[in-house]
N, C-alpha and C positions, 0 to 999 in steps of 0.2 A: 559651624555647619561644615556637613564632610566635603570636598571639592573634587567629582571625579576625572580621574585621570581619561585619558582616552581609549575608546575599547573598540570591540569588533562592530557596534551598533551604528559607529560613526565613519566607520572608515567607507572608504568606496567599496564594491564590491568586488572582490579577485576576480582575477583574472581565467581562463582555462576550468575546465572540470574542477568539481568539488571531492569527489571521488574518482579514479583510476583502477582498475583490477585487470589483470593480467595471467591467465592460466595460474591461479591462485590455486591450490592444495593444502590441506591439514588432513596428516593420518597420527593415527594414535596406536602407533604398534602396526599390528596387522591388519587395522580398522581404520576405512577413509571415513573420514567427517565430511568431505565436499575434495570435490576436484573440477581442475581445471576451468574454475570458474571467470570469464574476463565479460564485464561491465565497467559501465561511466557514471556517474551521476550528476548533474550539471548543477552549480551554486539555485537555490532557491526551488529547486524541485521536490518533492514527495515522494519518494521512491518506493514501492509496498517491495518486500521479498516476500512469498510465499511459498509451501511448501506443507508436508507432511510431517509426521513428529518424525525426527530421527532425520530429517530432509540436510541438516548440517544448517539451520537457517541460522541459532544461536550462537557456531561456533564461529561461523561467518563475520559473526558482531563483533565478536571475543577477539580476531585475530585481527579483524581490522581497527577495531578500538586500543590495538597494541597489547592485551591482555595475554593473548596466546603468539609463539611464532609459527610462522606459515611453516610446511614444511619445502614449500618450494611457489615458484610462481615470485609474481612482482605486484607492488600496489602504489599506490600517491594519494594519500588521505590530507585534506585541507593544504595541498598543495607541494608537503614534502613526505617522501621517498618512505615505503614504511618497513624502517629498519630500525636494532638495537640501538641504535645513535639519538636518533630522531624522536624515542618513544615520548619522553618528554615535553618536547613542544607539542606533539601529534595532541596529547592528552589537554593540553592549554587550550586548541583551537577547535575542541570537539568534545561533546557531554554521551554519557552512554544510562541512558537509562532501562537496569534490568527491568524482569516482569513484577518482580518483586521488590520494592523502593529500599528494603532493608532499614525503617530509624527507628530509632531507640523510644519506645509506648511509653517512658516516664517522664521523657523529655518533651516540652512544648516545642509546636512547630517549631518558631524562631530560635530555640534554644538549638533544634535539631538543624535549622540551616545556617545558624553561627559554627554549629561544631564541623559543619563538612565545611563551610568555605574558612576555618583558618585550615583545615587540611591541606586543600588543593591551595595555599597560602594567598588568599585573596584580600586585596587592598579593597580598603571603603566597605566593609563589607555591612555595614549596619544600610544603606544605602541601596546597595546590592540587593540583601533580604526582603527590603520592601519593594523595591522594583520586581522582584522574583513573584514575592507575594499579588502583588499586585495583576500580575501577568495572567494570575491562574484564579483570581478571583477569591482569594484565601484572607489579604490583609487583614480582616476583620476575625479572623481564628487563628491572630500569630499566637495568642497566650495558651492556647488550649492544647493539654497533652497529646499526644500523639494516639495514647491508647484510646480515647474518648473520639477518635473519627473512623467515619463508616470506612469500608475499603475504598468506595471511587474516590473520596475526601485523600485517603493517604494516598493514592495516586497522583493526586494534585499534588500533594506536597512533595512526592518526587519526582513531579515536571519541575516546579520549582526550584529545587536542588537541582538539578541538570542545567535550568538556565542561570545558575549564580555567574557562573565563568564568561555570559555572554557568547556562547560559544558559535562558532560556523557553523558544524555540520550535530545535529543531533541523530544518536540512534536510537531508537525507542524498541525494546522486545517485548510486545505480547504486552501492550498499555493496557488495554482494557479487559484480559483475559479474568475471567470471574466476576463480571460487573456488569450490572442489573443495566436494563436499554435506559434508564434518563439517566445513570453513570458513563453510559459509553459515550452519551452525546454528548455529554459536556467537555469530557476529551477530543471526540473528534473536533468542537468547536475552539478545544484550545490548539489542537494541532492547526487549523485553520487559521487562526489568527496566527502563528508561528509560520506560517507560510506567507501570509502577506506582508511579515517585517522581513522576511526576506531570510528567514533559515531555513539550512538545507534539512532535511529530514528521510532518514531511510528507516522505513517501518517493516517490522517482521508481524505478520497478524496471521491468524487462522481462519478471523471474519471473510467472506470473502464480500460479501455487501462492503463493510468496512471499507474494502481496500478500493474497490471501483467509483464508491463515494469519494474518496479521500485522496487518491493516490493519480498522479501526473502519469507514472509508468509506472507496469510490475514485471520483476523478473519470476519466476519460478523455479523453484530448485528441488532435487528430488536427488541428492549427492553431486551429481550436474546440474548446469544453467540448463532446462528444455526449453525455455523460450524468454525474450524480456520484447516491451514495448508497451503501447498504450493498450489499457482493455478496447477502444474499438476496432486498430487494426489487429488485435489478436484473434479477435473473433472472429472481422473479414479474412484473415489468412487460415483459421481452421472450419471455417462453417460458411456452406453456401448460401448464398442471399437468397429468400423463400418472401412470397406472399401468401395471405391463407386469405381464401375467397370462401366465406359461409353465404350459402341461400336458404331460400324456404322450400324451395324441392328440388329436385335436381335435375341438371342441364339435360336436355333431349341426347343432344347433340357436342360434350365440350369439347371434342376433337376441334370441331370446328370453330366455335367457342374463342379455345384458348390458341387457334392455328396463327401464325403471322401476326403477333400482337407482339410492337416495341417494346423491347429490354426484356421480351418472357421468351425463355430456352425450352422449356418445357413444364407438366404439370402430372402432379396424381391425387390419386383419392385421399382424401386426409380421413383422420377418423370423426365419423359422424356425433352431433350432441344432438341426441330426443329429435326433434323430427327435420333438424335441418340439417343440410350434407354439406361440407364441407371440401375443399380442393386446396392441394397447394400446389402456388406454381414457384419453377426454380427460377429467379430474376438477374440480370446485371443491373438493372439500375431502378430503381421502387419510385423516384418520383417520373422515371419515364415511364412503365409498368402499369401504376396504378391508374392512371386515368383513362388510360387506352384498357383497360381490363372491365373497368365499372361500365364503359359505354358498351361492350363486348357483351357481358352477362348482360343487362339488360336489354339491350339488341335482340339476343336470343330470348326471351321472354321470359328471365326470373328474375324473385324479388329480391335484390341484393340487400343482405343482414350487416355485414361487415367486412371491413379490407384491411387487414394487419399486416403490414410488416413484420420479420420477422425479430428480434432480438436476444439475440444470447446470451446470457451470463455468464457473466467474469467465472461464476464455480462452474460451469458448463464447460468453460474454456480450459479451468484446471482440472474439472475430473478427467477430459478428455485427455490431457498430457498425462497425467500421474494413472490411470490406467492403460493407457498404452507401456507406460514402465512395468505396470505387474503383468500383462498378455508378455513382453517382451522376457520376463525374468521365469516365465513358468515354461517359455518355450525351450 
């Protein structure tokens, strides 16, 4: 029986960021792919990049998986410096899985995860394959060709592949791109469990649900970084806090109403549904707001229907960046 050596699964977890970027740049001629890009990524985080097609998200991956060199700028991927010297080890301590898994439709799964782990020249690997397998809920179709699984199915099997190496930091591009919603879940359930053993993971996705379900922070990239952080204070830093006050008719009086009521700044007409009218007010704070509001309306003598907070979307959050880039490029 195979005996394995010691790997990343076991060790403690490193030390400092898992990721580093530093005014990173890639031009290809007279064409920038991303510039000046500087991000961290902390060991065991989820990191979404998002962006536009063309946004430089893939080359992003490419140059920090060592694939491409930067054309300038500095980086520290799984904790060493990312340079010509280094590409080597960088590749040991870190899995890049494209959109596309790339294995061979003739060859059975296992046949196809033996042939990439003697590449990346991996010990134990019969061992490996099943652990890998196992990971992604596949063991039970190592025998089955490649050609004979649906696309979300060869997805798995190139999360699998990515995790032979036991790797730190995984990149993932565009996992679920072409795959039906109970394929996608299964992925984000296996990125999930991938998150709780404690791998870093930095996702490039176009979903943007995806990313606000799945992701600890997002940067967004549009050639530049325009903003990185958590979807919620993304959205408290570009979109004011709103209550939306529905009655069944409407206030006499909501000057008075909505006048001197804690954490509400002000209010206006929202757009009315069928015969009830609606109000939103601008808030600092929704659970000081709300309750002083409901006694408020009905104080003044209407029926209160509903008290919503307001909620922004993560795509709310990115149309608003990525068109202020096209108002910005047309001016």
């Amino acid at each position: 029986m195979e005996r394995e050596s010691a790997n990343t699964r076991d060790q403690a977890p490193p030390s400092g960021p898992a990721i580093v970027v530093e005014g990173l740049t890639k031009r290809f001629g007279g064409r920038t792919a991303f510039a000046d890009v500087t991000l961290s990524v902390e060991y065991g985080e989820v990191f979404g990049f998002l962006g536009p097609n063309g946004a430089g998200k893939s080359t992003t991956v490419r140059t920090l998986g060592t694939l491409l060199a930067p054309t300038s700028g500095s980086a520290t991927v799984a904790g060493l410096p990312l340079h010509p010297a280094n590409s080597g080890e960088i590749r040991r301590r870190i899995a890049v899985m494209p959109e596309s898994p790339g294995l061979y439709p003739r060859l059975s799964v296992a046949e196809n995860l033996d042939f990439f782990a003697g590449l990346y020249e991996l010990d134990h690997r019969r061992s490996r394959i099943e652990r890998s397998l196992r990971a992604v809920n596949l063991l039970d179709r190592a025998d089955d060709p490649c050609r004979s699984l649906s696309k979300g199915l060869r997805q798995r099997v190139g999360l699998a592949r990515a995790l032979l190496s036991d790797p730190r930091i995984l990149f993932l591009d565009e996992p679920t791109s072409g795959l039906d919603p109970l394929a996608a879940h299964d992925v984000h359930e296996l990125i999930d469990g991938l998150r709780k053993r404690g791998v870093t993971i930095f996702l490039t996705t176009h979903r943007l649900a995806e990313a606000e379900a799945l992701c600890d922070r997002v940067g967004i990239l549009n050639t530049t970084l325009r903003t990185i952080g958590r979807p919620d204070d993304l959205r408290e830093r570009l979109f004011a806090k709103t209550l939306e006050v529905s009655t069944r008719a409407p206030l006499t009086e909501p000057d008075s109403v909505f006048a001197d009521l804690p954490g509400v700044d002000g209010w206006r007409r929202g757009d009315d549904a069928g015969e009830h009218t609606t109000y939103v007010l601008t808030i600092t704070d929704a659970d000081l707001a709300a309750p002083a509001v409901a006694r408020a309306v009905v104080t003044g003598g209407a029926d209160l229907l509903t008290l919503n907070p307001s909620r922004h979307s993560l795509q709310e959050v990115y149309l608003q960046l990525v068109n202020e880039d096209v108002e910005a490029q047309a001016r």
